[in-house]
ZABADO-776884 format. One line per 4 residues: for each residue x, y, z of N, C-alpha, C, O. Coordinates in steps of 0.02 Angstrom, whole numbers, plus 50000, padded with zeros to 5 digits. Atoms other than C-alpha are relative to their C-alpha. Layout:
<vexvexs>
X:Y:Z:X:Y:Z:X:Y:Z:X:Y:Z ~ ...
</vexvexs>
This chain:
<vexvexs>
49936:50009:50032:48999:56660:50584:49985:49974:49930:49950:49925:49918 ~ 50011:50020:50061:49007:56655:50404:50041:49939:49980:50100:49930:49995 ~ 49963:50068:50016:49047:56489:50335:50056:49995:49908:50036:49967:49857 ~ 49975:50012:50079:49187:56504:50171:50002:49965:49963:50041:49918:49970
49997:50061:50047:49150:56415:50026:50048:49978:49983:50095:50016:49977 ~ 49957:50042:50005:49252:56275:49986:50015:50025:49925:49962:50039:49897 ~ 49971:49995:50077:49357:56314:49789:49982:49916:49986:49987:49864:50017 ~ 50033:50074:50029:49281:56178:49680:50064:49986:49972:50108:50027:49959
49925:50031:50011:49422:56064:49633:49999:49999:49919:49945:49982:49894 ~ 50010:49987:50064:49453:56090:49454:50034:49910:49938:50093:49895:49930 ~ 49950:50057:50030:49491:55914:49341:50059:49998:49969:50061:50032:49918 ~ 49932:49988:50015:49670:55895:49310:49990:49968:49926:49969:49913:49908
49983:50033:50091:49699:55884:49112:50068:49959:50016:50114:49967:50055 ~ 49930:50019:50012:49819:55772:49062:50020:50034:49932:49987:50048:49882 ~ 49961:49956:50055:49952:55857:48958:49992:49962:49940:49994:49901:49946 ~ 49975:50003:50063:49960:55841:48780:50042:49974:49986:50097:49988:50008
49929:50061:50003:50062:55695:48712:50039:50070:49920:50015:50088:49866 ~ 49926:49986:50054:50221:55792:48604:49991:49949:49950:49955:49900:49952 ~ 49992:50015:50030:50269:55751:48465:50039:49937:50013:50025:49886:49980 ~ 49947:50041:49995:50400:55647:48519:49958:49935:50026:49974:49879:50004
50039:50040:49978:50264:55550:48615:49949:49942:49963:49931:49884:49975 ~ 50040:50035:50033:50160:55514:48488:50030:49925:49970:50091:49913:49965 ~ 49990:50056:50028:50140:55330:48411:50036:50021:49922:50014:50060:49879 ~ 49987:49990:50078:50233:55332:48254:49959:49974:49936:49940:49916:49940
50047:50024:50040:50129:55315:48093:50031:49936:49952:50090:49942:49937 ~ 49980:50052:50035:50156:55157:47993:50003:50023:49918:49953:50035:49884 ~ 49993:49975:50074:50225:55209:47819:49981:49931:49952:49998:49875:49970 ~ 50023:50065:50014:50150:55086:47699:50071:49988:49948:50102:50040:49934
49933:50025:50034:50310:54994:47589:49964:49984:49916:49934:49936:49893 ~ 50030:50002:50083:50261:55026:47403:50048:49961:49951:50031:49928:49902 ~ 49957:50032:50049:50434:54972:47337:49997:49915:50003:49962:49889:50047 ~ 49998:50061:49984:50467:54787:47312:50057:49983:50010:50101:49997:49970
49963:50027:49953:50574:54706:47430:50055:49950:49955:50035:49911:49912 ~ 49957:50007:50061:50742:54657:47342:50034:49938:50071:50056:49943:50128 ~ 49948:50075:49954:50819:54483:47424:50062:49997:49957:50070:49990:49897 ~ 49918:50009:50031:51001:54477:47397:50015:49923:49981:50014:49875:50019
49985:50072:50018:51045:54332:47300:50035:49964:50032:50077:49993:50067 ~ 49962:50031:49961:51118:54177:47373:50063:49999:49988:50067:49991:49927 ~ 49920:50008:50029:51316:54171:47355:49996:49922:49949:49972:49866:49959 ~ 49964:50087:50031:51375:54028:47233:50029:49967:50041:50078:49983:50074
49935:50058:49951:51428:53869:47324:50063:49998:50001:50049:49943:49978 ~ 49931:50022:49987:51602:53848:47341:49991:49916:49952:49959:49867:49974 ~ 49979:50048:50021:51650:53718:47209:50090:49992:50029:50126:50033:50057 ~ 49942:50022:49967:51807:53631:47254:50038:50009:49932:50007:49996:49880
49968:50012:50051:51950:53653:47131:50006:49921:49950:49992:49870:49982 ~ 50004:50083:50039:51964:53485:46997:50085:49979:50030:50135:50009:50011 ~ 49973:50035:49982:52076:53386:47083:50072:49989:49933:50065:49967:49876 ~ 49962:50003:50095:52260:53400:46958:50022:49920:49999:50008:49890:50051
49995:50075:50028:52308:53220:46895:50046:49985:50046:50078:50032:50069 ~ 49962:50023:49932:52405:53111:47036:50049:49986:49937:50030:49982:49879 ~ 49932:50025:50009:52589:53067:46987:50004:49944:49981:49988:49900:50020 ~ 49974:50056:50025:52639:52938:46885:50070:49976:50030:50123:50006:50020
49957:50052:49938:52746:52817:47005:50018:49950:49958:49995:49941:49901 ~ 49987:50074:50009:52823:52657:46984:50026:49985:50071:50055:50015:50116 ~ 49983:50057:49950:52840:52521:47092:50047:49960:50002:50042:49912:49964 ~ 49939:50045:50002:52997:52440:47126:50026:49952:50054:50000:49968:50107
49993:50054:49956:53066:52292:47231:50024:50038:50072:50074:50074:50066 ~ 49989:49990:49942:53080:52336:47409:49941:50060:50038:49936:50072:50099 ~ 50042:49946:49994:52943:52478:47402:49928:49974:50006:49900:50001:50054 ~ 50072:50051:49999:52773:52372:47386:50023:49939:50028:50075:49908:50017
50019:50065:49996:52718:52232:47465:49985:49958:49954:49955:49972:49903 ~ 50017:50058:50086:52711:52065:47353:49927:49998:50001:49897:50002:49947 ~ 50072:50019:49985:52532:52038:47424:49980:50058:49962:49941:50043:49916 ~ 50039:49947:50038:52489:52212:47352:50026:49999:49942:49984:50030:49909
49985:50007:50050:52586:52186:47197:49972:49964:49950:49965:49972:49889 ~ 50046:50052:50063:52490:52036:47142:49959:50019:50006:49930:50009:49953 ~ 50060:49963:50013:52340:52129:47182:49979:50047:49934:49926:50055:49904 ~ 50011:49935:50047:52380:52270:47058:49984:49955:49944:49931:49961:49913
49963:50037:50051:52442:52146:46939:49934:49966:49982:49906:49979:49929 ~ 50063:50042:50021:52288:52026:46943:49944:50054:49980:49901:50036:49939 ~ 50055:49959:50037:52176:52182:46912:49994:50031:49965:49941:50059:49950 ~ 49972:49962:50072:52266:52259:46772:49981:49939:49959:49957:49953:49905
50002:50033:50063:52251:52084:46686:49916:49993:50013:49882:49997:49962 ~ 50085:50007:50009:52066:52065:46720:49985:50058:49938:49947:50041:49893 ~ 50028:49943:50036:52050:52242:46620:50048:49995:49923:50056:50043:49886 ~ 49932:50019:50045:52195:52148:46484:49964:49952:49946:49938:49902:49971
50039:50047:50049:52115:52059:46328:50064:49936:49993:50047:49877:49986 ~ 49949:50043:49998:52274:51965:46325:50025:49945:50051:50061:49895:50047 ~ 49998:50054:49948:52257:51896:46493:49966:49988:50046:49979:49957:50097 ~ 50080:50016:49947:52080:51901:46571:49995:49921:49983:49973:49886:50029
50026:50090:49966:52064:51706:46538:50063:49960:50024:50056:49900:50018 ~ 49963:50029:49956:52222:51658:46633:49970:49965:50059:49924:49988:50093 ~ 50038:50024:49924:52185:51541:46776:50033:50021:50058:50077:50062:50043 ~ 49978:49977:49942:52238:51575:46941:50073:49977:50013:50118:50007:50043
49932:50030:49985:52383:51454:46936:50057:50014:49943:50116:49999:49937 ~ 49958:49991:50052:52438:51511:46792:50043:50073:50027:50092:50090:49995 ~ 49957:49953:49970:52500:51675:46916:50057:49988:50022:50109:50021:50020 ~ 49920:50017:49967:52621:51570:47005:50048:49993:49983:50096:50005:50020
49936:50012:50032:52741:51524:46876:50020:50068:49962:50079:50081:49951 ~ 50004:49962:50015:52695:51681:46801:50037:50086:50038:50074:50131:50018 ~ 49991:49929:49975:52709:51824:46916:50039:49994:50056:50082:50037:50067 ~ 49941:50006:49942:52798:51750:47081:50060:49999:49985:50086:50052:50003
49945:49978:50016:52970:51718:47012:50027:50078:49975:50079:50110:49987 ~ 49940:49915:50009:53014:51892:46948:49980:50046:50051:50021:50090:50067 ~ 50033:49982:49938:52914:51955:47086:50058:50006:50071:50083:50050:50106 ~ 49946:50022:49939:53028:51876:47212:50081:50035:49988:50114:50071:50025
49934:49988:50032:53188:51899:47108:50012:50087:50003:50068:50112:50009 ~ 50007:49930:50005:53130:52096:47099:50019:50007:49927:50059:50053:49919 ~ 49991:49995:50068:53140:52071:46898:49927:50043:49994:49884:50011:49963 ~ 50078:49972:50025:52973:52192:46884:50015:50063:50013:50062:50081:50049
50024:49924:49973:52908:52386:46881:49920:49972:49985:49890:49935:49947 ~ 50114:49999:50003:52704:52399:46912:50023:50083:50013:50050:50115:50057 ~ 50034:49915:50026:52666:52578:46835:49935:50018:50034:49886:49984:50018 ~ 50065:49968:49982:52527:52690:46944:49998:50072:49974:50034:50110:49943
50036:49931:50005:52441:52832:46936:49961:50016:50060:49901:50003:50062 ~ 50037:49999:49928:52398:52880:47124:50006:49921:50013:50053:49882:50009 ~ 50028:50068:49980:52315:52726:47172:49982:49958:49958:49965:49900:49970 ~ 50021:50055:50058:52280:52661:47015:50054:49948:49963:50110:49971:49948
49930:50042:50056:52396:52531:46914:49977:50008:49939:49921:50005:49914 ~ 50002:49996:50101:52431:52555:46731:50033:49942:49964:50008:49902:49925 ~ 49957:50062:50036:52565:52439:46681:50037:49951:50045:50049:49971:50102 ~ 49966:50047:49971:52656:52285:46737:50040:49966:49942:50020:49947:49887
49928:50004:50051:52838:52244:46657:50045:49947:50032:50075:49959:50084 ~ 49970:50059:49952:52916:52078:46710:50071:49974:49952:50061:49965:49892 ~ 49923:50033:50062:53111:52012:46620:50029:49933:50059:50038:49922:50118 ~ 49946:50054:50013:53200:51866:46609:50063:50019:50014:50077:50079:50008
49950:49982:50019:53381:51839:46635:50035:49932:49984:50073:49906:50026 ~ 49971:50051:50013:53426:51677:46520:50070:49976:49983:50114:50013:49960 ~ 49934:50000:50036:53569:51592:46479:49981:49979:49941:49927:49993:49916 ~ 50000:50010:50064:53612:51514:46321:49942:49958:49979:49907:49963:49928
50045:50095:49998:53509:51341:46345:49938:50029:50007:49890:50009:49974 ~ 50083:50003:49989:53357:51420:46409:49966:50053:49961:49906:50066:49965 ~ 50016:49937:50050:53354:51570:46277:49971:49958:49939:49919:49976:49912 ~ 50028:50002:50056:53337:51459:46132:49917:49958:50015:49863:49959:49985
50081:50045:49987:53197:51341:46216:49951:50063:49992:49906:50062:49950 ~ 50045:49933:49983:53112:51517:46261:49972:50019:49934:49914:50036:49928 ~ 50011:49983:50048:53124:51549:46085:49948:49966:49950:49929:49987:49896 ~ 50043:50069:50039:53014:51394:46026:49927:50055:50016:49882:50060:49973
50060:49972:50000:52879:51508:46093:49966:49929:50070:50000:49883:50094 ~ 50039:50006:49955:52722:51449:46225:50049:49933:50042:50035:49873:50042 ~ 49999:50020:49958:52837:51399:46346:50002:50004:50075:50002:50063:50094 ~ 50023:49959:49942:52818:51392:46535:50054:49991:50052:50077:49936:50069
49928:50005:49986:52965:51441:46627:49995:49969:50076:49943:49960:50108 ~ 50003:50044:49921:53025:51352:46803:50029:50057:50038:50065:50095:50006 ~ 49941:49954:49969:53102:51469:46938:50061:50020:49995:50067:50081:49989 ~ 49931:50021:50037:53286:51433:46896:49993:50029:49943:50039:50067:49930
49981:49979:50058:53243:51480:46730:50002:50092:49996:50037:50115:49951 ~ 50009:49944:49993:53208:51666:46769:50089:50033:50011:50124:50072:49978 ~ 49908:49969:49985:53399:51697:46850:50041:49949:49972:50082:49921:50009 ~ 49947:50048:50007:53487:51581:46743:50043:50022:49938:50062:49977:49900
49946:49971:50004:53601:51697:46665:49998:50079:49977:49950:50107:50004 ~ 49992:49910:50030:53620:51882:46596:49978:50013:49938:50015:50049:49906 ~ 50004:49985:50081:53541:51891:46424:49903:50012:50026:49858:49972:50037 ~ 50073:49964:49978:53374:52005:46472:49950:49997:49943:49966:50009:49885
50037:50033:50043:53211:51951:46393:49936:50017:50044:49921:49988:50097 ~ 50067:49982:49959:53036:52050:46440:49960:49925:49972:49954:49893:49920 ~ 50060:50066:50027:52912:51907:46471:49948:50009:50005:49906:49975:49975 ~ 50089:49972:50000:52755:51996:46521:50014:50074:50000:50063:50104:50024
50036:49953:50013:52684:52139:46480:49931:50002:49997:49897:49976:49952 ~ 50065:49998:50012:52521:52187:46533:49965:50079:49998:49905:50091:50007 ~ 50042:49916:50027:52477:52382:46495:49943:50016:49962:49943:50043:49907 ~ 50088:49988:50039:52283:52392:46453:49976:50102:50014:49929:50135:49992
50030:49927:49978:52286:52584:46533:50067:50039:49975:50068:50099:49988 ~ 49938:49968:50019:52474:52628:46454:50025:49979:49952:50023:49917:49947 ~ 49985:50039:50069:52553:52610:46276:50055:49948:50034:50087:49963:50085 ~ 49950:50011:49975:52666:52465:46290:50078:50013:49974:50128:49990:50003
49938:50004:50032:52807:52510:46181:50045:50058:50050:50106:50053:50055 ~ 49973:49953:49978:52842:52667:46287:50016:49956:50061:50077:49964:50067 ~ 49997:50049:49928:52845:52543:46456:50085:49975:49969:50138:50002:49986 ~ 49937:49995:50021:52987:52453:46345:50052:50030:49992:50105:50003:50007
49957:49987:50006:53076:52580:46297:50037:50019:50088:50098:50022:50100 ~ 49966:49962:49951:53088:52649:46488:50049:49944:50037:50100:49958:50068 ~ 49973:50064:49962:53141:52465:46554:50077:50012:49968:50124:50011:50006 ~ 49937:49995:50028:53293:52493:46413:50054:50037:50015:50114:50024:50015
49957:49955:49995:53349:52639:46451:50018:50021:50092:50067:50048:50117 ~ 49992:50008:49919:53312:52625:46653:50053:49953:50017:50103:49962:50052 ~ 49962:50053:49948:53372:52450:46676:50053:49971:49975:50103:49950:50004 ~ 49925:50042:50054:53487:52379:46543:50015:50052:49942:49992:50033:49888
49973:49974:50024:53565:52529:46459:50047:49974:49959:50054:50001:49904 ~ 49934:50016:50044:53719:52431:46390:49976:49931:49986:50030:49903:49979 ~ 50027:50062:50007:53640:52272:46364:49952:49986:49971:49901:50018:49985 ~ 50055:49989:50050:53530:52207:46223:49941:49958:50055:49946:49915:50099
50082:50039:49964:53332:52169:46283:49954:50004:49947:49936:50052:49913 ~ 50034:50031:50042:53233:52064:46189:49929:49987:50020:49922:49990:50081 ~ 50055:50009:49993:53044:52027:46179:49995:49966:49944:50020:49976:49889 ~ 50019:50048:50047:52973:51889:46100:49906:49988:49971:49869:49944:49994
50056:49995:50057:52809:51916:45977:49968:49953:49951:49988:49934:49896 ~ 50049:50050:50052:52677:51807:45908:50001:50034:49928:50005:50094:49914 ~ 49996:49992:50085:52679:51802:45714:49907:50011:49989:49863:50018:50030 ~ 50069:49948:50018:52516:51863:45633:49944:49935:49991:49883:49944:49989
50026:50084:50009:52467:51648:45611:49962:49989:50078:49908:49962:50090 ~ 50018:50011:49926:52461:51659:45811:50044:49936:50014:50046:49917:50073 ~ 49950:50079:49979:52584:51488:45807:50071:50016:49985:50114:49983:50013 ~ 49935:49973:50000:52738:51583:45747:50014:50052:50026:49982:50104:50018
49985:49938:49969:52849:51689:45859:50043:50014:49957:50060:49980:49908 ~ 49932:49954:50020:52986:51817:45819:50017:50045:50052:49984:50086:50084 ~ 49964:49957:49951:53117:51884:45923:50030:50056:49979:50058:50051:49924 ~ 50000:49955:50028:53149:52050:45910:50041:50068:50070:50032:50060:50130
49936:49960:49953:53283:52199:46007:49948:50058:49999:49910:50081:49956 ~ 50035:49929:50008:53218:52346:46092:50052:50034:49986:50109:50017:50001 ~ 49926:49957:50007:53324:52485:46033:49971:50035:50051:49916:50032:50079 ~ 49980:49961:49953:53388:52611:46142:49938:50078:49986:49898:50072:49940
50064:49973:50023:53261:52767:46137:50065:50084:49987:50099:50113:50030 ~ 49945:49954:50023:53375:52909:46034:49998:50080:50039:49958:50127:50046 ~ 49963:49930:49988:53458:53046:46099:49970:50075:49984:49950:50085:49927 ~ 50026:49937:50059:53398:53233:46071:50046:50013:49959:50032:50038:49905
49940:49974:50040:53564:53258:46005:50003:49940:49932:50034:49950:49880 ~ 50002:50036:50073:53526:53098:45880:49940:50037:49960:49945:50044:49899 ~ 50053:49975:50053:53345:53187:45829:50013:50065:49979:49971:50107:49963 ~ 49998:49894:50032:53446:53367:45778:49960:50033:50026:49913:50061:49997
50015:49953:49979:53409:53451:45911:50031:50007:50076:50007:49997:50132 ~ 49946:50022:49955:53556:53457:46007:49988:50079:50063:50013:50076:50119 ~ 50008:49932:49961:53510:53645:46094:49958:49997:50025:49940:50053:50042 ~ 50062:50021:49962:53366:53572:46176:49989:49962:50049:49931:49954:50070
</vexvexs>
C-alpha cells in the first residue's frame, strides 16, 4: 500500500498593511507657532463723582456730626488749634437747636455752616467781636447771624449765599469779619444771590 505524501504546509503571509493602516508620517512644523494674544483686563469704569448732599437736623446723628465737623476743622487753618472744649460752646448749641448744614460729597464732608438767632442785647455784645456765646444766646431772638464757618474743601461765600437763599430768604443774615489788624471786626449782610432775570437773561 502506497503511503500519500503529506502537502507541506505553506507559511501564512500576513497581509499587507493598506494604506489606511499605515502609521501616519510626522509632518515636520516649519511655520512659527502664532499664540493669540492675551485679552486686555477688564478695567473697571472711573467711578463718576458721588453727590453733593447736605446734612440737616433730623437726618444725621449728632455723634456723627461732630465727627465730620471735628475733621473738617483739623484740615481748617482757621481752626486746627481749637481745643476740645472749645467744641462744646461751639458746635453743641446749634447742633441741638438744628441751626447747621454739614456739606458732603459721598462720605466725605466739605463744609460746616452754623447761625445764630440774636436779639437786640446779644447782637450788639456779638458785635464787640471774640466773644463766647452761652446756650440761651444762640435762640435768643430772630435776627440771623452765621457764626461758624468751616469750608477748607468748599468756597465759603457760595455756602453763604445757599444758607440765604435756602434758609432766610426774607430776612437779613449777617456775618461778622475780622478787620485786616486781626483786633477789628466788621459786620457785614449777605445779599440775596440775583436772579437770572436780574443778570439779563431772563430766557434762560
Amino acid at each position: 500500500m502506497v503511503k500519500k505524501a503529506k502537502p507541506k504546509k505553506q507559511p501564512v503571509k500576513a497581509p499587507a498593511k493598506t494604506m489606511a493602516q499605515k502609521a501616519p508620517a510626522k509632518v515636520p512644523i516649519k511655520a512659527p507657532i502664532k499664540i493669540a494674544p492675551k485679552s486686555p483686563a477688564k478695567t473697571s469704569a472711573a467711578p463718576a463723582s458721588a453727590p453733593v448732599t447736605t446734612a440737616s437736623p433730623g437726618r444725621t446723628s449728632r455723634a456723627e456730626i461732630l465727627g465730620d465737623v471735628a475733621w473738617l476743622m483739623i484740615h481748617s487753618a482757621n481752626h486746627r488749634r481749637l481745643f476740645v472744649s472749645d467744641l462744646e460752646w461751639m458746635l453743641l448749641p446749634p447742633i441741638l437747636a438744628g441751626q447747621f448744614r454739614l456739606v458732603r460729597q459721598g462720605p466725605k464732608p466739605l463744609a460746616f455752616v452754623s447761625w445764630a438767632l440774636f436779639n437786640e442785647a446779644t447782637e450788639k455784645l456779638y458785635c464787640q467781636g471774640n466773644v463766647r456765646l452761652r446756650p440761651p444766646d444762640w435762640t435768643s431772638g430772630d435776627r440771623p447771624w452765621i457764626v461758624e464757618l468751616v469750608s477748607p474743601f468748599a468756597p465759603p461765600k457760595s455756602l453763604m449765599d445757599r444758607i440765604k437763599k435756602d434758609v432766610f430768604p426774607d430776612r437779613p443774615l449777617k456775618v461778622l469779619t475780622r478787620g485786616p489788624d486781626g483786633k477789628s471786626f466788621t459786620a457785614r449782610e449777605i445779599s440775596a444771590i440775583p436772579t437770572q432775570a436780574a443778570k439779563g437773561n431772563p430766557g434762560r
